[in-house]
DOMI-178663 format. One record per atom (N, C-alpha, C, O, CB): residue in one letter; atom name; y, z, x. Coordinates in steps of 0.001 Angstrom, whole numbers, plus 500000, padded with zeros to 6 digits. Each point is the difference from the previous one (the first is absolute). Glycine has a CB too. Example, Ala and Ser with C-alpha at 12.3 -4.5 7.8 and 13.67 -1.06 7.14 Angstrom:
REM DOMI-178663
  type  atom       y       z       x
     A     N  494310  507800  513190
     A    CA  501190  500000  499110
     A     C  501200  500000  500900
     A     O  499981  500665  501036
     A    CB  498846  500581  497072
     S     N  502223  498034  501542
     S    CA  501190  500060  500820
     S     C  501090  500730  499230
     S     O  501108  500169  500509
     S    CB  498264  497686  500675
***
This chain:
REM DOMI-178663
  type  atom       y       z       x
     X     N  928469  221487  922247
     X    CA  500390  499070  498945
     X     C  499223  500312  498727
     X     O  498799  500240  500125
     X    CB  501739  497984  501587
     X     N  499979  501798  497152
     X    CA  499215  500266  498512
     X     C  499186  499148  500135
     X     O  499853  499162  500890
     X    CB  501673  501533  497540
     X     N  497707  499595  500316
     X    CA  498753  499123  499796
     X     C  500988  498930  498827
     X     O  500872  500256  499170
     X    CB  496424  501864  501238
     X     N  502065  496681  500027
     X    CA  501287  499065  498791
     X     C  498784  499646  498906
     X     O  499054  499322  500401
     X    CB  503204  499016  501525
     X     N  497771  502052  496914
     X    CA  499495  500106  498685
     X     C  500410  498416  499127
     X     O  501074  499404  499923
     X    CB  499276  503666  500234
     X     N  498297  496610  499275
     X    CA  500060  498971  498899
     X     C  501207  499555  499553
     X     O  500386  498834  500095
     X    CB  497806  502026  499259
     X     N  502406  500035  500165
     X    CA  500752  500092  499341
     X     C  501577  499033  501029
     X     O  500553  498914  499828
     X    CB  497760  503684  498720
     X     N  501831  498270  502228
     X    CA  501412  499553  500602
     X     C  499508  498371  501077
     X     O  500710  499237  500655
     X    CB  500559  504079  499499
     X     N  497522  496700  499639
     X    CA  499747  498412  500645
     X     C  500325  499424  498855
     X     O  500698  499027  500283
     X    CB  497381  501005  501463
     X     N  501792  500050  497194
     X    CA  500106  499320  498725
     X     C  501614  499603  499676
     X     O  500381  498888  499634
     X    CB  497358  502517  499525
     X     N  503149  499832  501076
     X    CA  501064  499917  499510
     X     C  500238  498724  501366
     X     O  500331  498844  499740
     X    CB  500338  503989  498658
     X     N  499148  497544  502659
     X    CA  500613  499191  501477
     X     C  499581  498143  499354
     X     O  500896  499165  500120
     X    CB  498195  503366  502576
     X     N  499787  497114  496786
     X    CA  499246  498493  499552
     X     C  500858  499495  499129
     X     O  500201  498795  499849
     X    CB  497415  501735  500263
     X     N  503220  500855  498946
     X    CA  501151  499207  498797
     X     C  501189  499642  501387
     X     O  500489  498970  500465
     X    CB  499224  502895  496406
     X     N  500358  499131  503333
     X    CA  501722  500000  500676
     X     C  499617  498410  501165
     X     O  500872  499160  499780
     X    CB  500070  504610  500405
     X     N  498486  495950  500412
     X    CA  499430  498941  500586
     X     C  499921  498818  499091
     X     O  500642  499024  500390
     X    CB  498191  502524  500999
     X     N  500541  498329  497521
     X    CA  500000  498996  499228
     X     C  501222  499213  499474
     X     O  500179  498793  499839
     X    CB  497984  502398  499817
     X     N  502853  500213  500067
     X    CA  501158  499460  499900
     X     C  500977  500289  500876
     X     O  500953  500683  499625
     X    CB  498458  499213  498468
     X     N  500518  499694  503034
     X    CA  500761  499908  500951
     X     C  500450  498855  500635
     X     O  499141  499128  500134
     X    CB  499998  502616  499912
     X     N  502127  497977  500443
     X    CA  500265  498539  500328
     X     C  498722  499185  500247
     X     O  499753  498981  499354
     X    CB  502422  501727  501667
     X     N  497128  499713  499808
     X    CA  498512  499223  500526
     X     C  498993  499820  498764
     X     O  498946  499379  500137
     X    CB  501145  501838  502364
     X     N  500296  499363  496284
     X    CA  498816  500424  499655
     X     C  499677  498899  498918
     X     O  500479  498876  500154
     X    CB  499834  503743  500477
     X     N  498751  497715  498087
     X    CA  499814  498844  499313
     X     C  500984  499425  498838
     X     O  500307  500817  499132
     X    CB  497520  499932  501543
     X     N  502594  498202  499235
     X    CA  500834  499579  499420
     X     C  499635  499814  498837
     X     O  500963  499936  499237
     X    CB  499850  499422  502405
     X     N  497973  500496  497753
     X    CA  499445  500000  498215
     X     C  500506  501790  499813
     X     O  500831  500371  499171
     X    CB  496212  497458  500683
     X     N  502291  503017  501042
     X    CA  500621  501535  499324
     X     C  500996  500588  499889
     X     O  500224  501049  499395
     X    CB  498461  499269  501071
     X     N  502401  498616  500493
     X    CA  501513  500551  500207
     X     C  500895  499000  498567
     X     O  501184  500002  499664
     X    CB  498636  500481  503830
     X     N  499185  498886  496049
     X    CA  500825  499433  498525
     X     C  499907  500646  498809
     X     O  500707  499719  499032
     X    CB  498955  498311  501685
     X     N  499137  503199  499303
     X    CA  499399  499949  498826
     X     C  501199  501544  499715
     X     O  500570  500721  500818
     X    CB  496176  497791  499460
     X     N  503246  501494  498367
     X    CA  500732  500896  498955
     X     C  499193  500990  499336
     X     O  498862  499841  499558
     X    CB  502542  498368  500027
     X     N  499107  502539  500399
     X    CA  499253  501027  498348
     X     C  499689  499177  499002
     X     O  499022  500135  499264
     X    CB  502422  501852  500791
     X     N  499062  497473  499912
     X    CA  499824  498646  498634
     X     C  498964  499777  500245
     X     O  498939  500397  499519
     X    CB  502930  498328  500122
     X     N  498454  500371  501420
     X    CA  498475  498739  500659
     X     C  499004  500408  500128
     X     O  499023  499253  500046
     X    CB  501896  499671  501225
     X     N  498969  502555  498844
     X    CA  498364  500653  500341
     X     C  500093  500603  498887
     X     O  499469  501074  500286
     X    CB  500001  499411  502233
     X     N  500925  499611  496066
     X    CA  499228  500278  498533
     X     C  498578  499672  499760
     X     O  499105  500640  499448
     X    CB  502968  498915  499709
     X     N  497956  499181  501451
     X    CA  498384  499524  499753
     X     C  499046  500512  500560
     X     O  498936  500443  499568
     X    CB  501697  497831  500175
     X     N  499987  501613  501709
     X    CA  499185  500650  500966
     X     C  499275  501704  499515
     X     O  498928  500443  499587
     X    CB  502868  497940  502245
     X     N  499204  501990  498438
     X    CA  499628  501585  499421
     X     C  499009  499901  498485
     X     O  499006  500725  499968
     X    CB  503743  500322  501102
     X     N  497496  498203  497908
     X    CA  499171  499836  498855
     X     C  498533  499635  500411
     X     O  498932  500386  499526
     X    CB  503140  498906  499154
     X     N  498172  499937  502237
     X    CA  498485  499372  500476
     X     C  499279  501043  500386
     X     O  498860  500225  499593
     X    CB  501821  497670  501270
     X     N  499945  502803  499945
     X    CA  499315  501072  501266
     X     C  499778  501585  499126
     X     O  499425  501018  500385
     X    CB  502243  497663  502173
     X     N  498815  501118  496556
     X    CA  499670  501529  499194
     X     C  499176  499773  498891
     X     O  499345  500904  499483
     X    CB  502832  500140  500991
     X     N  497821  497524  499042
     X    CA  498843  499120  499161
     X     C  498378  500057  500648
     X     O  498926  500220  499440
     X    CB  503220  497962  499955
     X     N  498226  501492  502151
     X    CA  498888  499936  500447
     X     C  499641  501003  500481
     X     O  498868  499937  500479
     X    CB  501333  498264  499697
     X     N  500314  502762  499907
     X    CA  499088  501691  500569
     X     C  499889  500162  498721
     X     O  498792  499814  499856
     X    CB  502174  501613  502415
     X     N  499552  498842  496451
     X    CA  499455  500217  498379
     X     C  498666  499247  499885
     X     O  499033  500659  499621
     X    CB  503438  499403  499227
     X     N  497346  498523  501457
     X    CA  498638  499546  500267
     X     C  499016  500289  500547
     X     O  498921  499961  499410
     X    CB  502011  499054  500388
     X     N  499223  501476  501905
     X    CA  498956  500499  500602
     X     C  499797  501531  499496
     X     O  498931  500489  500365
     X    CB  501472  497814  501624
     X     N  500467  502566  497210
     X    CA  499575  501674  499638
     X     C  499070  499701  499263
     X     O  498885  500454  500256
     X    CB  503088  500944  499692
     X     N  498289  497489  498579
     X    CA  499065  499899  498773
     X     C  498774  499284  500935
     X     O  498895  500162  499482
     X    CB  503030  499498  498063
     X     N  498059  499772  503408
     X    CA  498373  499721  500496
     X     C  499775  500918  500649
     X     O  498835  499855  500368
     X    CB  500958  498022  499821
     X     N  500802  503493  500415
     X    CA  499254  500811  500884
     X     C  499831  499280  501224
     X     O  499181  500227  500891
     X    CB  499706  500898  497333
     X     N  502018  497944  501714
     X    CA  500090  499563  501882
     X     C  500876  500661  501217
     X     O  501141  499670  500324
     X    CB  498595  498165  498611
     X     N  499535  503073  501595
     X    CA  501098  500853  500639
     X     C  500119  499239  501808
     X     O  500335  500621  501008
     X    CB  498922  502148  497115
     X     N  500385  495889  501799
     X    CA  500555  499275  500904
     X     C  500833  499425  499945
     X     O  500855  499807  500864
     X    CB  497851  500212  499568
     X     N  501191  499448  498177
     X    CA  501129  499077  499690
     X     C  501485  500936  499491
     X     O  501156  499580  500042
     X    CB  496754  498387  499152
     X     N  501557  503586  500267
     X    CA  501027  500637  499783
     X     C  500740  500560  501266
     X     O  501219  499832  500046
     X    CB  497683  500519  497819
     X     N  500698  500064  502793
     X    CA  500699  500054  501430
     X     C  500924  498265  500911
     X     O  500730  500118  500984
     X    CB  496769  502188  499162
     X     N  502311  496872  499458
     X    CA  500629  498900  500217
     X     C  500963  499837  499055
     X     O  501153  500280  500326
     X    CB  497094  498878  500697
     X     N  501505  500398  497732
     X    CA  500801  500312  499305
     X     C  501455  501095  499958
     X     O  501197  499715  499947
     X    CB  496581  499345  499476
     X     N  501270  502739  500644
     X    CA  501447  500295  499988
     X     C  500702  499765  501579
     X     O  501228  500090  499984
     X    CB  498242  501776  497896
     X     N  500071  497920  503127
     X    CA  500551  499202  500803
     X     C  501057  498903  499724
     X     O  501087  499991  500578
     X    CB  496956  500663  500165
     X     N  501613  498503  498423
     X    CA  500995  499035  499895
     X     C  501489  500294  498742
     X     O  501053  499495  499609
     X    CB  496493  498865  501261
     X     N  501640  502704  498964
     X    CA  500816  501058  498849
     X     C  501428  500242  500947
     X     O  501171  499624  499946
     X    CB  496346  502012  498708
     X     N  501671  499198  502208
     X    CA  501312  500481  501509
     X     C  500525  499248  500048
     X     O  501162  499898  499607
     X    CB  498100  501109  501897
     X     N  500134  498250  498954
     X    CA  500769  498375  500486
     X     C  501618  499624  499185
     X     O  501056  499475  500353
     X    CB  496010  499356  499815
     X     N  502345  501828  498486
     X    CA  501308  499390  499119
     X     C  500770  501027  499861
     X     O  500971  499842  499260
     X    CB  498007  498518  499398
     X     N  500826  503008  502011
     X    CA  500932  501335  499774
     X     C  500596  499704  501221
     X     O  501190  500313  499970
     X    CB  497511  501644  498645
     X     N  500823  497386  502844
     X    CA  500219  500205  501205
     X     C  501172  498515  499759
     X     O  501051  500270  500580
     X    CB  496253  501280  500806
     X     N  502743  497467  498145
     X    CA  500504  498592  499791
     X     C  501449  500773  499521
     X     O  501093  500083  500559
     X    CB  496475  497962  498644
     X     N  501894  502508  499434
     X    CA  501415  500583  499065
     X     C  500593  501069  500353
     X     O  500887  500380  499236
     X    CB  498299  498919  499008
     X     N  500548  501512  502967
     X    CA  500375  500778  500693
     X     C  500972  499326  500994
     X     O  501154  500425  500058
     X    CB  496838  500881  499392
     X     N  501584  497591  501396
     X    CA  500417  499444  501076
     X     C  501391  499325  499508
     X     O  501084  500178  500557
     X    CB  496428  499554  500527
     X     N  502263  499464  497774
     X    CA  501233  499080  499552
     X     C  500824  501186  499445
     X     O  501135  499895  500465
     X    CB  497689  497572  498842
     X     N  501113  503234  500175
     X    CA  500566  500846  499597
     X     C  500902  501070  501306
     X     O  501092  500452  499657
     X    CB  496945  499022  498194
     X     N  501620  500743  503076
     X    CA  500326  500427  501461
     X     C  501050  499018  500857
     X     O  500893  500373  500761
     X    CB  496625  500651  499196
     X     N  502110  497626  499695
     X    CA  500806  499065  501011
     X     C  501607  500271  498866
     X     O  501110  500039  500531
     X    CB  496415  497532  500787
     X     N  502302  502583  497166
     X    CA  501044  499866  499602
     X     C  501034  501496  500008
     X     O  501106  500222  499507
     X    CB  497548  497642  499265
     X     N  500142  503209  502242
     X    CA  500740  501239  499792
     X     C  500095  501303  498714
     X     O  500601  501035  499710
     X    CB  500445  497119  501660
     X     N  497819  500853  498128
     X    CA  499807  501030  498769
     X     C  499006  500910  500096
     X     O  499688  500716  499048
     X    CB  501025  497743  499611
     X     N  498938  501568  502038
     X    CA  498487  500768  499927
     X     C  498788  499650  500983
     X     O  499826  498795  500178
     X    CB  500757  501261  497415
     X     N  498643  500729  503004
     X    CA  499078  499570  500475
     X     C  498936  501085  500073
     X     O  500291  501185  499838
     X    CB  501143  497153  501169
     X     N  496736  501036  499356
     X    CA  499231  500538  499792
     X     C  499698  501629  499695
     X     O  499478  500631  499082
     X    CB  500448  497264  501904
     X     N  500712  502433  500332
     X    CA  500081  501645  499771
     X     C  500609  500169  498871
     X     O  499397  500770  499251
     X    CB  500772  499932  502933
     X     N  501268  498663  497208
     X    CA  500558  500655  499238
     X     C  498798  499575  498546
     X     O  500230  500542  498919
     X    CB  502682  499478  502569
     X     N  496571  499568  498565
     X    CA  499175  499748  498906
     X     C  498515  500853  500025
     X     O  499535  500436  498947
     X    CB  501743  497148  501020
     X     N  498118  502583  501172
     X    CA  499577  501522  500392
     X     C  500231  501059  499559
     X     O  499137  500559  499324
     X    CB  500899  498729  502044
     X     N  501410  501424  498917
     X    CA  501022  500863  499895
     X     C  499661  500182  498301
     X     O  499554  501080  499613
     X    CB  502392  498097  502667
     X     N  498225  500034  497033
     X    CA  500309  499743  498817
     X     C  499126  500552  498884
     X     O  500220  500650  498977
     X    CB  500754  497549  502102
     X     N  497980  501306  499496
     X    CA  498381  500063  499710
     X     C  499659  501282  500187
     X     O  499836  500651  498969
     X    CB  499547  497175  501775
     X     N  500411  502906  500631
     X    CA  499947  501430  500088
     X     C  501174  500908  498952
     X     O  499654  501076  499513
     X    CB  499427  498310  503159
     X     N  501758  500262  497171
     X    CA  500227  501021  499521
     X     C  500487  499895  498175
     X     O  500698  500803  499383
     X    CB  499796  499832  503459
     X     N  499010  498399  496767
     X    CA  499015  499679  498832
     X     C  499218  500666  499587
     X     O  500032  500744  499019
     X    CB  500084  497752  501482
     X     N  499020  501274  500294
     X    CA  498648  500785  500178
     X     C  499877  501683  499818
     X     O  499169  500672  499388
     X    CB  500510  497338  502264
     X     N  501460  502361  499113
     X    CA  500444  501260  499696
     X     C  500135  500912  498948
     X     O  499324  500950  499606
     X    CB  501330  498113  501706
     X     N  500686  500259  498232
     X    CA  500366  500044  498956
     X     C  498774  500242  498995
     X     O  499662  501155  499740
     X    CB  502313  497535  501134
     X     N  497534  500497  498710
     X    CA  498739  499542  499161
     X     C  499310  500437  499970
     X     O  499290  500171  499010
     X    CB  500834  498579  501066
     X     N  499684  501761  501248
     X    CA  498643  501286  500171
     X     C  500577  501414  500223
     X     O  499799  500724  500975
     X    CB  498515  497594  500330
     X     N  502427  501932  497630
     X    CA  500641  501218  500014
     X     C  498592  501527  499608
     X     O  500240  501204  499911
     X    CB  502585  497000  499131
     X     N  495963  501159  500827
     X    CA  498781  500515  499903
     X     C  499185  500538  501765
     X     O  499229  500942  500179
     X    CB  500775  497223  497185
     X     N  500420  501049  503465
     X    CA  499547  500231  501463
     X     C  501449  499550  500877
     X     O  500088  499571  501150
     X    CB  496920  499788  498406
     X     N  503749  500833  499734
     X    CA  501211  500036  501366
     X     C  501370  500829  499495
     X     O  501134  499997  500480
     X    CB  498113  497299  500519
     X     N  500205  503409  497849
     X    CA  501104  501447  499419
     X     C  499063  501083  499306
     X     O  498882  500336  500390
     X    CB  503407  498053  498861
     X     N  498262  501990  499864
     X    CA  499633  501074  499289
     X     C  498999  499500  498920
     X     O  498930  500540  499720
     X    CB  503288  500656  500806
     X     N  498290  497722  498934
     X    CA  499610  499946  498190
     X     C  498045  499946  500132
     X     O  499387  499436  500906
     X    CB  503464  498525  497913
     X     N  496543  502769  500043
     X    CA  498811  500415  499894
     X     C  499341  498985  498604
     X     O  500327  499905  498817
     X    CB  500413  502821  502410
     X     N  498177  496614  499630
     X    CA  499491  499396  498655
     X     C  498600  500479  499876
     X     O  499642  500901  500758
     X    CB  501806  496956  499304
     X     N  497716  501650  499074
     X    CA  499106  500707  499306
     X     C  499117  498951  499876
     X     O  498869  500334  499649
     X    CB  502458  501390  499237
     X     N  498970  496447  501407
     X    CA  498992  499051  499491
     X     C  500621  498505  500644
     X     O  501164  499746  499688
     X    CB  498107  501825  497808
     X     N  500191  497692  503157
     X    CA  500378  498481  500520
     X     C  501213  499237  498530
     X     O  500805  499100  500238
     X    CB  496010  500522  501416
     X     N  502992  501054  496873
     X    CA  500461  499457  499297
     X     C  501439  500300  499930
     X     O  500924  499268  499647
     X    CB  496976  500532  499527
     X     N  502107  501376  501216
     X    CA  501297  500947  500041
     X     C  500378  499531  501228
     X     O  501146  500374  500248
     X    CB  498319  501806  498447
     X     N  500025  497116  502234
     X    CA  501460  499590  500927
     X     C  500429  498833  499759
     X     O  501136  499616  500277
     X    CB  498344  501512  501513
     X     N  499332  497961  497476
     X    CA  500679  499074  499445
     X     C  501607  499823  499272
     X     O  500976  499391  500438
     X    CB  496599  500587  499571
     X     N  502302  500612  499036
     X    CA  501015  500601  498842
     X     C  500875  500221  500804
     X     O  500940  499218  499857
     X    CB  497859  501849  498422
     X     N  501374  499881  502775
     X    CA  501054  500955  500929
     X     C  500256  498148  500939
     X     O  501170  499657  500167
     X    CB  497509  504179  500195
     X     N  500546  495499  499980
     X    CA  500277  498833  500987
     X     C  501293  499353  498633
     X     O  501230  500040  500010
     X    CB  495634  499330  501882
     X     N  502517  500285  497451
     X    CA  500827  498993  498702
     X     C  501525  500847  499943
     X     O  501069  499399  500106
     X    CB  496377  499851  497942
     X     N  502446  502333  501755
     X    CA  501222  500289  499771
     X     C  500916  500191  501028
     X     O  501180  500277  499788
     X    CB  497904  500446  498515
     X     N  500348  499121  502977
     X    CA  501247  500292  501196
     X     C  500206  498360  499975
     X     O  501124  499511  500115
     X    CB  498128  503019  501829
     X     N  499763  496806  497924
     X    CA  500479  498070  500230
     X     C  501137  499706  498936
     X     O  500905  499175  500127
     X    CB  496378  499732  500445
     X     N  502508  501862  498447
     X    CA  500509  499412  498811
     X     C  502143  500795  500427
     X     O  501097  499458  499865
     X    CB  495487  500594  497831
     X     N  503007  501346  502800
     X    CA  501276  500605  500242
     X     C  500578  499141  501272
     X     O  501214  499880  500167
     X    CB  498051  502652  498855
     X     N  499873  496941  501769
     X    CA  500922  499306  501426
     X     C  500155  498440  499401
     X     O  500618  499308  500809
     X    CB  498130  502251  501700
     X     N  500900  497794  496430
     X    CA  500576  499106  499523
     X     C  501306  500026  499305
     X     O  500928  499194  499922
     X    CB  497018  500389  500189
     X     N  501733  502144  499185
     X    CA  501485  499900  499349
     X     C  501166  500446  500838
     X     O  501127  499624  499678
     X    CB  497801  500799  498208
     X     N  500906  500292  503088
     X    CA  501042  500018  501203
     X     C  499958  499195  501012
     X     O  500351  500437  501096
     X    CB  499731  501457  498517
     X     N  499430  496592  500238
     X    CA  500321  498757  500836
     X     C  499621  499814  500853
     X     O  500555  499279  500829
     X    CB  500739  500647  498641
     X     N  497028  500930  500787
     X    CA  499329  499776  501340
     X     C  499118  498984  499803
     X     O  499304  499598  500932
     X    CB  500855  502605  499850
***
């Protein structure tokens, strides 16, 4: 049997939560309804970085997840999407972006991938990514 990783216990605690059995405050809540939520929770890891609390920053972005793993989940029951695909998404973002360590292109300075980051973001905005 695999070793079962953080991770997929995590996804199993959403899919449980909202499951017939599961809790009825999280099976109401919306993308909407957790605006705040998410504001709070990325407010408050911005708080614990500027104190150098790396206890409270590890909880924090914890509760960060919490609101990718929430807006992942509601987003899944309606068939639109779910965690992996937001994973998925992310990696190959990342890619893209780092066309410095995951293609060819050669830079010369942290400033210069900046610039090169802005202009592939700026080209996958204008082709609707």
């Amino acid at each position: 049997m695999a070793e079962k990783t953080k991770f997929i216990e995590l996804k199993k605690v959403f899919e449980r939560l909202h499951s017939p059995k599961g809790c009825m405050w999280d099976k109401k809540q919306t993308h909407k309804t957790l605006i705040p939520c998410l504001e709070e929770e990325a407010g408050e890891f911005i708080h614990a970085v500027k104190k150098g609390d790396f206890r409270h920053m590890k909880e924090e972005l914890g509760d960060v997840l919490l609101q990718v793993m929430f807006h992942s989940q509601i987003a899944s029951k309606k068939g639109r999407f779910d965690v992996e695909d937001v994973i998925d998404c992310l990696i190959k973002k990342l890619k893209r972006r780092h066309p410095h360590v995951f293609g060819k292109t050669k830079v010369k300075s942290a400033e210069e991938i900046i610039v090169n980051w802005h202009k592939i973001k700026a080209r996958e905005k204008g082709a609707g990514n």
